[in-house]
N, CA, C and O atoms as a CHARMM CRD file, in Angstrom:
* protein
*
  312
    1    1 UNK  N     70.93400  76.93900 145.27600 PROA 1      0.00000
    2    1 UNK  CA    69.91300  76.93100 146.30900 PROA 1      0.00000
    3    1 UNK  C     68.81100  75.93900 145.91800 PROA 1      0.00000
    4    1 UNK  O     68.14100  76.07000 144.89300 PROA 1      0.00000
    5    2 UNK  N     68.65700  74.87000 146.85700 PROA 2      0.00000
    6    2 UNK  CA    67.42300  73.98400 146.63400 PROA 2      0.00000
    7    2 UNK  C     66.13300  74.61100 146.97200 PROA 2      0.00000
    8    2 UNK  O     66.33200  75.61000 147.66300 PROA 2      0.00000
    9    3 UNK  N     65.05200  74.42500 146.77400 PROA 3      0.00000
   10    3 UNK  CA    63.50800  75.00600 147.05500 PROA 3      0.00000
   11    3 UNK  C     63.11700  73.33400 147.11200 PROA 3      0.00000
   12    3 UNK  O     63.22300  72.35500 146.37200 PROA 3      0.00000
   13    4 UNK  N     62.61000  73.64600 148.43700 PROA 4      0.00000
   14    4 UNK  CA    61.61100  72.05000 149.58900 PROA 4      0.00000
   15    4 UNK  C     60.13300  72.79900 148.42600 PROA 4      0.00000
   16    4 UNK  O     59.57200  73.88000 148.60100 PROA 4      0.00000
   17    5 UNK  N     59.87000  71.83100 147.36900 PROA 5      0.00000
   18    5 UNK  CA    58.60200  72.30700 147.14800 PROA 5      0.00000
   19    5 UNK  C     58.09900  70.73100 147.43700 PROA 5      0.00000
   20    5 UNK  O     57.67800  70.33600 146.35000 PROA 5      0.00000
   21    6 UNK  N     57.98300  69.83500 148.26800 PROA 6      0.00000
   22    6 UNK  CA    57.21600  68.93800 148.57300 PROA 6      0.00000
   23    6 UNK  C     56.44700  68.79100 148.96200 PROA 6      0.00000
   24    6 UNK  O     55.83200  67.72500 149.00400 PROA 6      0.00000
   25    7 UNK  N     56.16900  69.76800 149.39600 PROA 7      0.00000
   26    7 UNK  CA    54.52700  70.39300 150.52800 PROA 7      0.00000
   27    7 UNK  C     53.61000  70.79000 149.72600 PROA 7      0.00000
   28    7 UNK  O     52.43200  70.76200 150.08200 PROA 7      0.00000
   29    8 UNK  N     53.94000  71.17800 148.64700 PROA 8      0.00000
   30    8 UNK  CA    53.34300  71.92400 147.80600 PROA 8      0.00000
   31    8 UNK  C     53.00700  70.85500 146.43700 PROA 8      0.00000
   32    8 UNK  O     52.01700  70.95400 145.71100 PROA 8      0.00000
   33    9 UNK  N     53.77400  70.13800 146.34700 PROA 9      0.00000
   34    9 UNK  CA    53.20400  68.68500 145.22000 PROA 9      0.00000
   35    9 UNK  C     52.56900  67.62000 145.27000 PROA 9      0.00000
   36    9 UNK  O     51.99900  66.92500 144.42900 PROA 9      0.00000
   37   10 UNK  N     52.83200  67.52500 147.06200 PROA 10     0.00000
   38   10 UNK  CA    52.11700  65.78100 147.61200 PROA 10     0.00000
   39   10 UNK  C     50.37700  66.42800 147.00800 PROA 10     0.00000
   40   10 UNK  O     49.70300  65.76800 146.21600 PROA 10     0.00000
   41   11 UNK  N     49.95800  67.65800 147.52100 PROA 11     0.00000
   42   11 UNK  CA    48.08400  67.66500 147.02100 PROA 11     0.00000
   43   11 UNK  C     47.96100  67.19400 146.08500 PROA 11     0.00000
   44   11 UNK  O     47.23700  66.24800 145.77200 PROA 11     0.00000
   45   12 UNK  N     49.15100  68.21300 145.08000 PROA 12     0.00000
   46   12 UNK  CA    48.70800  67.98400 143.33100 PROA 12     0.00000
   47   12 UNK  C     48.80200  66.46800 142.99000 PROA 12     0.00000
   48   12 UNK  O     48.07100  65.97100 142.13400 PROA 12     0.00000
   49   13 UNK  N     49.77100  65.71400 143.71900 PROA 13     0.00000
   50   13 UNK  CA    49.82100  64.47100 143.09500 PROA 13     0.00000
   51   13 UNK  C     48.89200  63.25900 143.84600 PROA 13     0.00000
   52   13 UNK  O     48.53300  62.13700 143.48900 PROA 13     0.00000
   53   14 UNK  N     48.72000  63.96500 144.91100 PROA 14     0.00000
   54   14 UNK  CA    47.28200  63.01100 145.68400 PROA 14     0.00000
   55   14 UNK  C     46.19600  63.50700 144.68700 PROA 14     0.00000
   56   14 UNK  O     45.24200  62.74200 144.54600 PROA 14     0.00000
   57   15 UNK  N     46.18700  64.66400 143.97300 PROA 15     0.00000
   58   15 UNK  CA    44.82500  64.73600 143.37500 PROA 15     0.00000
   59   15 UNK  C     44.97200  63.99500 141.94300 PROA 15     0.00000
   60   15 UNK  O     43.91300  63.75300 141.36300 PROA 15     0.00000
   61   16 UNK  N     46.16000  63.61800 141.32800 PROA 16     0.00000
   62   16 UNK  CA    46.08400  63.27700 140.23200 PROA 16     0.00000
   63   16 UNK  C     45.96800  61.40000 139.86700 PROA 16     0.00000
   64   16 UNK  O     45.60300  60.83400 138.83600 PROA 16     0.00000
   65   17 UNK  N     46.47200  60.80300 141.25700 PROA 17     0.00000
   66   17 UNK  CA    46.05700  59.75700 141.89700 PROA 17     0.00000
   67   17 UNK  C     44.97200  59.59100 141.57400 PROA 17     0.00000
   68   17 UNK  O     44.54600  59.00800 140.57700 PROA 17     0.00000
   69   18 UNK  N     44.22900  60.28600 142.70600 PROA 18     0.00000
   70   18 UNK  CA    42.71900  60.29600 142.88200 PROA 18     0.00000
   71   18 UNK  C     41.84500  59.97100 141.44900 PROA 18     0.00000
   72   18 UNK  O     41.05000  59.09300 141.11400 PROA 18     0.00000
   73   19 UNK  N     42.50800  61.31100 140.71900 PROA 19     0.00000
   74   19 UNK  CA    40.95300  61.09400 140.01200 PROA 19     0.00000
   75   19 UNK  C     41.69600  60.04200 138.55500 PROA 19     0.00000
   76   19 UNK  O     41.24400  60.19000 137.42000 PROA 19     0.00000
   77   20 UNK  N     42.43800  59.39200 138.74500 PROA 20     0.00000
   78   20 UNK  CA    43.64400  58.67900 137.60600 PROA 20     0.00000
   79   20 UNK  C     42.82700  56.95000 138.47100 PROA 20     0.00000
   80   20 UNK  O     42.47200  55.96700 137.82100 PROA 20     0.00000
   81   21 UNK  N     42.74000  57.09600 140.02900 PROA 21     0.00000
   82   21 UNK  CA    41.95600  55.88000 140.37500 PROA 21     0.00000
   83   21 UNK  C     40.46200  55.77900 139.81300 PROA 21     0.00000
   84   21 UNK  O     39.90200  54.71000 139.56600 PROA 21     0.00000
   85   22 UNK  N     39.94100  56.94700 139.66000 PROA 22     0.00000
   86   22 UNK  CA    38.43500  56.68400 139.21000 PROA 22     0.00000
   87   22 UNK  C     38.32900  56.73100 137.78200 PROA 22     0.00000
   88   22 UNK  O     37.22300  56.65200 137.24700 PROA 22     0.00000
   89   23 UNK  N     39.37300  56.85100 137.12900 PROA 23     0.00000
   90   23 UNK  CA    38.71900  57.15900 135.58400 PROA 23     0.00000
   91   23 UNK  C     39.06000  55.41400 135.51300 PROA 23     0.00000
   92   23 UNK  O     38.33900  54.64200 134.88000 PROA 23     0.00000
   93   24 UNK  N     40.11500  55.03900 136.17600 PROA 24     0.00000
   94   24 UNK  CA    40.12700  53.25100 136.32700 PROA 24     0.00000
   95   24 UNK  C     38.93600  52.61900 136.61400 PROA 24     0.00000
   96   24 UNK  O     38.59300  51.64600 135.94300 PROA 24     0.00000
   97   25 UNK  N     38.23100  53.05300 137.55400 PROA 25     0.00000
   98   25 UNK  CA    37.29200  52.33800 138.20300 PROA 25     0.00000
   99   25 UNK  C     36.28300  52.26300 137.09800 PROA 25     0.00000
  100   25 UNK  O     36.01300  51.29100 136.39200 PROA 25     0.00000
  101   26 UNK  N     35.82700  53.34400 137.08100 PROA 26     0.00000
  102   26 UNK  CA    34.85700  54.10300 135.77100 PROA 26     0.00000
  103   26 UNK  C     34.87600  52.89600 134.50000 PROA 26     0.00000
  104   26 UNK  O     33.89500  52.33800 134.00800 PROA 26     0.00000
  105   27 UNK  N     36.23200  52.71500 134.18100 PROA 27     0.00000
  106   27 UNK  CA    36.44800  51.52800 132.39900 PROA 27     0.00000
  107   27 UNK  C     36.41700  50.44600 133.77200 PROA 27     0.00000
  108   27 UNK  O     37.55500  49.97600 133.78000 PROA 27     0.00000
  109   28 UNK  N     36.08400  50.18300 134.27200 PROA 28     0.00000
  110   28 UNK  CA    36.05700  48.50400 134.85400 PROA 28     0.00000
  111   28 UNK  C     37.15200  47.61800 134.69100 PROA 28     0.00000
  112   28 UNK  O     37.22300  46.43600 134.35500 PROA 28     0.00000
  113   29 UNK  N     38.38900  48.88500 135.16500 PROA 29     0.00000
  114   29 UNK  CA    39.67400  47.86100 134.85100 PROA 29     0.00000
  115   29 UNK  C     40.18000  47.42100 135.83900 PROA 29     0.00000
  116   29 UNK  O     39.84700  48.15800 136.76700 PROA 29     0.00000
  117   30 UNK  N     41.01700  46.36100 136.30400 PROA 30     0.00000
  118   30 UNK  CA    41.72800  45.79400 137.48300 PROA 30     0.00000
  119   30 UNK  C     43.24500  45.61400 136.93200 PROA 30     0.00000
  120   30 UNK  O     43.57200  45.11100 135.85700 PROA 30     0.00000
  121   31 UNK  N     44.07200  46.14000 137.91800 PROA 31     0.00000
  122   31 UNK  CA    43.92200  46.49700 139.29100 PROA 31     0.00000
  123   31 UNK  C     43.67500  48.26400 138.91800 PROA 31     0.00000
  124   31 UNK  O     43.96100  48.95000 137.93600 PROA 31     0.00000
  125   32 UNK  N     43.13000  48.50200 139.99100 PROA 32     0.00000
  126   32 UNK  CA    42.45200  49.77000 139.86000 PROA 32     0.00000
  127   32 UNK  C     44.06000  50.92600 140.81300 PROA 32     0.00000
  128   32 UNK  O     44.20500  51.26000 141.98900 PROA 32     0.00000
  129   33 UNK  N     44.69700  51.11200 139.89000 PROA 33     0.00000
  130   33 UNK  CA    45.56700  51.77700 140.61300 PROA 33     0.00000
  131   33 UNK  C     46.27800  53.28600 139.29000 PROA 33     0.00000
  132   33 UNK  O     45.76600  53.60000 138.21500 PROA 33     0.00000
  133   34 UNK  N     47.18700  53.71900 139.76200 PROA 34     0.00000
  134   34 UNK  CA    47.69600  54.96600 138.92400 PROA 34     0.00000
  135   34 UNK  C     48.90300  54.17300 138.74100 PROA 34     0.00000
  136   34 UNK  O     49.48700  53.55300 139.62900 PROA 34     0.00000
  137   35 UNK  N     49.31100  54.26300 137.19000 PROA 35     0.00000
  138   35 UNK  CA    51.15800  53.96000 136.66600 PROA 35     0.00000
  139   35 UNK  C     51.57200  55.17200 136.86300 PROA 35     0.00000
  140   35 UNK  O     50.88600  56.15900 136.59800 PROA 35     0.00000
  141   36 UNK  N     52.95600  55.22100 137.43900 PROA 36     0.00000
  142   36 UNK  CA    53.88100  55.80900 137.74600 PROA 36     0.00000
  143   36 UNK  C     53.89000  56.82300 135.95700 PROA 36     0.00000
  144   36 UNK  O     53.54800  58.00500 136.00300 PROA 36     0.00000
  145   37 UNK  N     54.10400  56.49600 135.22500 PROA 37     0.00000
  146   37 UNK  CA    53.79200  57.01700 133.89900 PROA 37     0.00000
  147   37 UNK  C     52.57800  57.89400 133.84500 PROA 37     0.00000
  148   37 UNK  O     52.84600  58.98200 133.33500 PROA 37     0.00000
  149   38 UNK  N     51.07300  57.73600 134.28600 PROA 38     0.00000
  150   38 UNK  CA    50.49100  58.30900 134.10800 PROA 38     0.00000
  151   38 UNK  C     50.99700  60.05500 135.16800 PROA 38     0.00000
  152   38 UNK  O     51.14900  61.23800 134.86000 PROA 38     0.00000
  153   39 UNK  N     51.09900  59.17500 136.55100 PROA 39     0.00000
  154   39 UNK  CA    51.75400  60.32800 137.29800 PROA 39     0.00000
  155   39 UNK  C     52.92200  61.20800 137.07400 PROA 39     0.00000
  156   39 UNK  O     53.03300  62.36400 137.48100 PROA 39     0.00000
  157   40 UNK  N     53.70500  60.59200 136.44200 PROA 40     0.00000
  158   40 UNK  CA    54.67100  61.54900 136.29800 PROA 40     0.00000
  159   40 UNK  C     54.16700  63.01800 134.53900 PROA 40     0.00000
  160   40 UNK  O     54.57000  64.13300 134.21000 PROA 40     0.00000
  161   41 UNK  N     53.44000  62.30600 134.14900 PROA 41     0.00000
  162   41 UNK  CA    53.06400  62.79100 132.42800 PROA 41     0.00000
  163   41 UNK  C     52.26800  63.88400 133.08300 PROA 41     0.00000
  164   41 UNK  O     52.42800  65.06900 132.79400 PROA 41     0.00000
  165   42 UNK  N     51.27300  63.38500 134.11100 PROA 42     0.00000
  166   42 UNK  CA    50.45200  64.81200 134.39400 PROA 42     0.00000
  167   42 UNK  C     50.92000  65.93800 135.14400 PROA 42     0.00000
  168   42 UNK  O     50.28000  66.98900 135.16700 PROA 42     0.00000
  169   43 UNK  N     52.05500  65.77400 135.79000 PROA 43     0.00000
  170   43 UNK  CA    52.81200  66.75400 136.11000 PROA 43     0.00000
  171   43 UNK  C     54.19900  67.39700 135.65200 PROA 43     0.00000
  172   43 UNK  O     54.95000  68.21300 136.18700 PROA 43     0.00000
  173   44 UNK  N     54.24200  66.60900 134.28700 PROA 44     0.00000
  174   44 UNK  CA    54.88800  67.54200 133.68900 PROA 44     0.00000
  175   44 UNK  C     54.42300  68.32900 132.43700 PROA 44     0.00000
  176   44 UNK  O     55.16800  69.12400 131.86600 PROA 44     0.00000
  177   45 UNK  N     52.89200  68.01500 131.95800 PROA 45     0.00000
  178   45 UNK  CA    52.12300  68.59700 130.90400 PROA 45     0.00000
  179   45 UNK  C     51.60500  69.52800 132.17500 PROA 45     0.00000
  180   45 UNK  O     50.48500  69.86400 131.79100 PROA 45     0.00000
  181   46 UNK  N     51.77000  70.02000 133.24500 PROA 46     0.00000
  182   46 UNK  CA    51.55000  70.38400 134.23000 PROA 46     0.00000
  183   46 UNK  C     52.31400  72.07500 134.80700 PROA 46     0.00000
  184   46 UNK  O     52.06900  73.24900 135.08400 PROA 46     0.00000
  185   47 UNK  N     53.12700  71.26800 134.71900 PROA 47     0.00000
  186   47 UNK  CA    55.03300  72.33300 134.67000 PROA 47     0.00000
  187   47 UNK  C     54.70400  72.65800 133.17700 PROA 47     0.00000
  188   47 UNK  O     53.96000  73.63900 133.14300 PROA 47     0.00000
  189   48 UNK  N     54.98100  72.20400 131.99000 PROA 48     0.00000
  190   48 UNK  CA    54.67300  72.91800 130.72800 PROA 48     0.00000
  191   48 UNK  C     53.55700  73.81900 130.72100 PROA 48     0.00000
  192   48 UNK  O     53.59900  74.98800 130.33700 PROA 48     0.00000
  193   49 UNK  N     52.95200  73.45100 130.99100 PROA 49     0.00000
  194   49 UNK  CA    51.59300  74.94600 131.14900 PROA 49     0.00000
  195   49 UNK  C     51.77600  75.79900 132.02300 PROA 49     0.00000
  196   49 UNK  O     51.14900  76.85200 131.90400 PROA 49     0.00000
  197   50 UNK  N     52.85000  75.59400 133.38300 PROA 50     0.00000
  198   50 UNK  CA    53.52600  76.83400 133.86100 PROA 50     0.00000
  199   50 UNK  C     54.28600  77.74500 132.90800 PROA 50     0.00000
  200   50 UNK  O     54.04600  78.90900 132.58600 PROA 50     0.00000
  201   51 UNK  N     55.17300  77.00000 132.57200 PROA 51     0.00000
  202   51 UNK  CA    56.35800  77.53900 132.03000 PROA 51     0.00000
  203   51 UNK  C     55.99200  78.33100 130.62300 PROA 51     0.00000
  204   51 UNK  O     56.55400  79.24900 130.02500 PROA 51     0.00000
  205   52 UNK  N     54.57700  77.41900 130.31700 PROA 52     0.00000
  206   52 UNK  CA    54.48900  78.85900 129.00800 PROA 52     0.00000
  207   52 UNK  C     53.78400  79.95200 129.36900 PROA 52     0.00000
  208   52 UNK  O     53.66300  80.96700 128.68400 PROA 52     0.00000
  209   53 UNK  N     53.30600  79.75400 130.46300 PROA 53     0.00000
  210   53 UNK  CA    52.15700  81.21300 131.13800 PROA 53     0.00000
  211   53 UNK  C     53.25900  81.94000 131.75900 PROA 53     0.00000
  212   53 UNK  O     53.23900  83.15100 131.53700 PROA 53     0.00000
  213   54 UNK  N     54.52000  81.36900 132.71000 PROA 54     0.00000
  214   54 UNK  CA    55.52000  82.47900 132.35800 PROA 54     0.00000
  215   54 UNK  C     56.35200  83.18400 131.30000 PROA 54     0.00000
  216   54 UNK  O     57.01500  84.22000 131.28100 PROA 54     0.00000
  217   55 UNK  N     56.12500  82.43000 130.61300 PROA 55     0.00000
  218   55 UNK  CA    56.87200  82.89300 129.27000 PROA 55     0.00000
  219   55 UNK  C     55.81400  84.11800 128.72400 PROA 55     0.00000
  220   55 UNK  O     56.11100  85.31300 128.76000 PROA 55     0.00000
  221   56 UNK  N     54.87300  83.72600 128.35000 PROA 56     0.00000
  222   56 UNK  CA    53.24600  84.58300 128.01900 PROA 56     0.00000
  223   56 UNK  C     53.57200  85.62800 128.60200 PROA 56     0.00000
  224   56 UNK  O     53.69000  86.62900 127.89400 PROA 56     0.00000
  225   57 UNK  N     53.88100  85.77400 130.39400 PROA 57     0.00000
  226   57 UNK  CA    53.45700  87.03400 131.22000 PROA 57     0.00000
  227   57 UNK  C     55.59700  87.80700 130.88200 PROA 57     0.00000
  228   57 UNK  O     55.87700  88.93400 131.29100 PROA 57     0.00000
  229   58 UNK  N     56.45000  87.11400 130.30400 PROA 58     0.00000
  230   58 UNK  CA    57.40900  87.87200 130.15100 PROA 58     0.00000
  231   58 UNK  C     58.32400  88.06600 131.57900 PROA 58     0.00000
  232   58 UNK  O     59.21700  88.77600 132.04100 PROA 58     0.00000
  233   59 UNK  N     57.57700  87.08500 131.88500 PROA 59     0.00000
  234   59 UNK  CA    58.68800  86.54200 133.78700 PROA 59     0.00000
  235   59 UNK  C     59.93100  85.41700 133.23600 PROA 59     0.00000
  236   59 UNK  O     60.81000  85.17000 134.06200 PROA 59     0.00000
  237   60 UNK  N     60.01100  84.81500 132.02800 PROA 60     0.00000
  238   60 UNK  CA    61.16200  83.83600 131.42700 PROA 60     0.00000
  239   60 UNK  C     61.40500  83.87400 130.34800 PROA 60     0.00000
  240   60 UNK  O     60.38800  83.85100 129.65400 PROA 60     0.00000
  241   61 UNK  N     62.55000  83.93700 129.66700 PROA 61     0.00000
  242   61 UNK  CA    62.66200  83.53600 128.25900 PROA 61     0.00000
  243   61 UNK  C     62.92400  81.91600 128.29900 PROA 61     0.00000
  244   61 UNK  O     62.88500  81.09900 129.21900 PROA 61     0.00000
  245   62 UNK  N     63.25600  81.79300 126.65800 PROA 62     0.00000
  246   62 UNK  CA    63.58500  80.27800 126.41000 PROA 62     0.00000
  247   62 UNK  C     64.52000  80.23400 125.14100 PROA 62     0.00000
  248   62 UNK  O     64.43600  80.87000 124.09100 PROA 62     0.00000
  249   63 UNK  N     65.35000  79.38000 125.51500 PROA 63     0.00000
  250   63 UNK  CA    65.85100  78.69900 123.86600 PROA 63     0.00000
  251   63 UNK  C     66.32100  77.48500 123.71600 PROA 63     0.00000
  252   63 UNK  O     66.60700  76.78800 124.69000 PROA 63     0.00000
  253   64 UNK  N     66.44900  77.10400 122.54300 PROA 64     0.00000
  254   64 UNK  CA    67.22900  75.85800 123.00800 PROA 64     0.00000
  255   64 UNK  C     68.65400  75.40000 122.70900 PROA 64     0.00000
  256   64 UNK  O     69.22100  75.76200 121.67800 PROA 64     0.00000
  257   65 UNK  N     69.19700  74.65300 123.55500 PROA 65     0.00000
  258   65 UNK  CA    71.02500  74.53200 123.24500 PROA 65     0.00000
  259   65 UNK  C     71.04100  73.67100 122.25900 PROA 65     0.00000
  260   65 UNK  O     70.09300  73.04600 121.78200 PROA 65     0.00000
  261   66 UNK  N     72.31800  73.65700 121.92300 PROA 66     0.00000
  262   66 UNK  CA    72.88400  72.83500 120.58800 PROA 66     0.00000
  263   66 UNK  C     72.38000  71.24000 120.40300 PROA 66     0.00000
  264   66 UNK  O     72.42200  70.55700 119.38000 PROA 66     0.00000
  265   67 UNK  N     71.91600  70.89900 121.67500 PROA 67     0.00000
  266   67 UNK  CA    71.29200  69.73600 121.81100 PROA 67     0.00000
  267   67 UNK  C     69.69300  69.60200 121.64500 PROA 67     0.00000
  268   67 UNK  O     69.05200  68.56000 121.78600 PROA 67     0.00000
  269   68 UNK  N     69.36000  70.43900 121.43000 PROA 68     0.00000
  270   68 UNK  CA    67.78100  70.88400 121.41200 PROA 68     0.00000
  271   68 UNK  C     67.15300  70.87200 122.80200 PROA 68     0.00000
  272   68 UNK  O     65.94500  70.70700 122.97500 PROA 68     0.00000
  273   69 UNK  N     68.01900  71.05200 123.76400 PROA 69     0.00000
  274   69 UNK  CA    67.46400  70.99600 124.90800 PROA 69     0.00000
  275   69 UNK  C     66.90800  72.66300 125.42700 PROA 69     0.00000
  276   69 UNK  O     67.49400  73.74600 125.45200 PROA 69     0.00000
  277   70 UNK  N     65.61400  72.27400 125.77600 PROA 70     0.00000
  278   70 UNK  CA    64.89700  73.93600 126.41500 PROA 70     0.00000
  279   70 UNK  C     65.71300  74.61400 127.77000 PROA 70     0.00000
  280   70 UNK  O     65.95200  73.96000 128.78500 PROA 70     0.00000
  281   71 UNK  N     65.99400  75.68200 127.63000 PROA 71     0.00000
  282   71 UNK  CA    66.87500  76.44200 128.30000 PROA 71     0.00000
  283   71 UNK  C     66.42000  77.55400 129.02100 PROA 71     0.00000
  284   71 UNK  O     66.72300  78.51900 128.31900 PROA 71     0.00000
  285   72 UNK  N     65.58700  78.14800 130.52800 PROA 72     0.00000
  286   72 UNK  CA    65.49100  79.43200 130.20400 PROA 72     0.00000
  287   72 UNK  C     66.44300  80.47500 131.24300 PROA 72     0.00000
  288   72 UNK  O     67.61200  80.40800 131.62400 PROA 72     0.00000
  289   73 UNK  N     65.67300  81.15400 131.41500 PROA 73     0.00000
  290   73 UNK  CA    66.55200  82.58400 131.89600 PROA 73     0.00000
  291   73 UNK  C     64.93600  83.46400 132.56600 PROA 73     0.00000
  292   73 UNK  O     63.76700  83.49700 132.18300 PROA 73     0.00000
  293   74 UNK  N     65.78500  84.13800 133.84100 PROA 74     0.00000
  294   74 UNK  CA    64.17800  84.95000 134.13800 PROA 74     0.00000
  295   74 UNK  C     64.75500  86.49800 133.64200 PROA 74     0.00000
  296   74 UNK  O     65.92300  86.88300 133.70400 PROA 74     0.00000
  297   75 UNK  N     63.66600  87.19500 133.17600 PROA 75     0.00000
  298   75 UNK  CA    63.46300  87.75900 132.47900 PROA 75     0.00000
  299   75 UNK  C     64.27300  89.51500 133.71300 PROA 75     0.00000
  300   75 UNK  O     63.87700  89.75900 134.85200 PROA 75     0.00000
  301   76 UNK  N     65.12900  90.16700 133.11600 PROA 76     0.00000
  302   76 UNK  CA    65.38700  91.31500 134.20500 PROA 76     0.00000
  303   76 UNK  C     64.27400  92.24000 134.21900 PROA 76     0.00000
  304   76 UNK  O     63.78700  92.70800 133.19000 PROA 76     0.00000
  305   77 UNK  N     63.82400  92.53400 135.54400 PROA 77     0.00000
  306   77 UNK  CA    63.14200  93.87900 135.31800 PROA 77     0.00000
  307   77 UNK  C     63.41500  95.26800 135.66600 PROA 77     0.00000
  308   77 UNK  O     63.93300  95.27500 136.78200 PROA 77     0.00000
  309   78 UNK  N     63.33600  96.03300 135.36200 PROA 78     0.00000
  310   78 UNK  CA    64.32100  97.77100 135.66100 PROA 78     0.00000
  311   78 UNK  C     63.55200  98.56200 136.10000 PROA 78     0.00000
  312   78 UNK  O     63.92600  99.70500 136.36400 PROA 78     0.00000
């Protein structure tokens, strides 16, 4: 099952734009725009601070596979 969360990211990433254009403006740099790098980094140090406040509240576990890749699972409740 896919989840349309696009409605729900265009704000966050118009806001990270936004204030990623003024901290440009601010150092007096040209061209005054956001790298694709900066945008993508703040929304996934973004998602990481989800994912450990679910982990925290015991809504996900985690581990990692043989590859060291992070893995989780939602947590059953009874």
């Amino acid at each position: 099952m896919k989840t349309d969360i696009s409605g729900l990211l265009q704000p966050f990433i118009y806001n990270i734009i936004k204030d990623e254009l003024a901290r440009v403006e601010e150092m007096h740099r040209a061209p005054v725009s956001a790298s694709h790098n900066v945008v993508i980094g703040a929304v996934q140090a973004a998602a990481q601070e989800a994912i450990e406040q679910l982990k925290a509240d015991g809504l996900i576990t985690s581990y990692e596979n043989i590859n060291k890749v992070p893995m989780y699972q939602i947590v059953e409740r009874k």
